[in-house]
C-alpha atoms as one frame of an Amber mdcrd trajectory, in Angstrom:
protein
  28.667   4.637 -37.478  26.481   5.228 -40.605  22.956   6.931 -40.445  20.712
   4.378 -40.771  22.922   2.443 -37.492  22.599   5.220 -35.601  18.963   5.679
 -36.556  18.455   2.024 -35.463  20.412   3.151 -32.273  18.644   5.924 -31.587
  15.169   4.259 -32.067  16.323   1.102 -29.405  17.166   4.021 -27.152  13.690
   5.569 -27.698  11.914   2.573 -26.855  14.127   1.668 -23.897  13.062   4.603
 -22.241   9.156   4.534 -23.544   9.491   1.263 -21.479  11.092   2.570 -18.529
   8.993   5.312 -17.879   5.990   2.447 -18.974   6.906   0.516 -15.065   7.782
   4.060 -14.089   3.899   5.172 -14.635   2.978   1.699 -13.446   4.262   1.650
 -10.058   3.217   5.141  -9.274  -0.466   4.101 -10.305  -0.020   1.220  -7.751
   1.633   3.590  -5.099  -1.785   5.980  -5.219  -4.069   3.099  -5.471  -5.007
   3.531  -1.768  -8.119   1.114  -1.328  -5.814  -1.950  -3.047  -3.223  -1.180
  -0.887  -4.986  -1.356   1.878  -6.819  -4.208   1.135  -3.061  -5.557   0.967
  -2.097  -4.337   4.526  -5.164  -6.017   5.996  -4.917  -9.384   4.668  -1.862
  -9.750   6.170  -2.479 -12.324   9.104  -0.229 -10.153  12.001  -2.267  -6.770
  10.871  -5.574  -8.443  11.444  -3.981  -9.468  14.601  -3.178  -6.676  15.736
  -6.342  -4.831  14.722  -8.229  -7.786  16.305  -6.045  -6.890  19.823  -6.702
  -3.023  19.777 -10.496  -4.128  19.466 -10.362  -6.247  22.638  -8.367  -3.778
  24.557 -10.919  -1.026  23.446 -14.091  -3.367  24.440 -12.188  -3.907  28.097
 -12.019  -0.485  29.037 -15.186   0.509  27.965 -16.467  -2.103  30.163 -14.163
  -0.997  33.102 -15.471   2.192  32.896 -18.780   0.782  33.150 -18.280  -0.996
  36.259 -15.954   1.702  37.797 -19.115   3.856  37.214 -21.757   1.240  38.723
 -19.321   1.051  41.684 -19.204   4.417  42.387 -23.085   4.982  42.687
């Protein structure tokens, strides 16, 4: 291989890996993006379910423990 092919190689191989760690940097910028994340999670119909559900079962025993209390006087 002459110099100026293994120049050319050696500048592909440069830029291969500038693009690599390019999606590299990308992907851990998405991975500490927190509030987009979780703005992901929660749009997701069985995650509002479920957060929905944990509300109702929270609202129920607060009021059970409001009547258990009234009862008990």
């Amino acid at each position: 291989m002459n110099p100026a092919d293994q120049a050319a190689a050696l500048r592909a191989e440069i830029w291969r890996t500038r693009e690599e760690l390019s999606e590299t940097l990308e992907a851990l910028a998405a991975k500490a993006n927190v509030k987009a994340r979780l703005g992901r999670t929660l749009a997701q119909p069985a995650v509002r379910w479920r957060i929905a559900a944990c509300g109702g079962v929270v609202l129920l025993v607060a009021a059970g423990l409001v009547v258990l209390r009234r009862w008990r006087r």
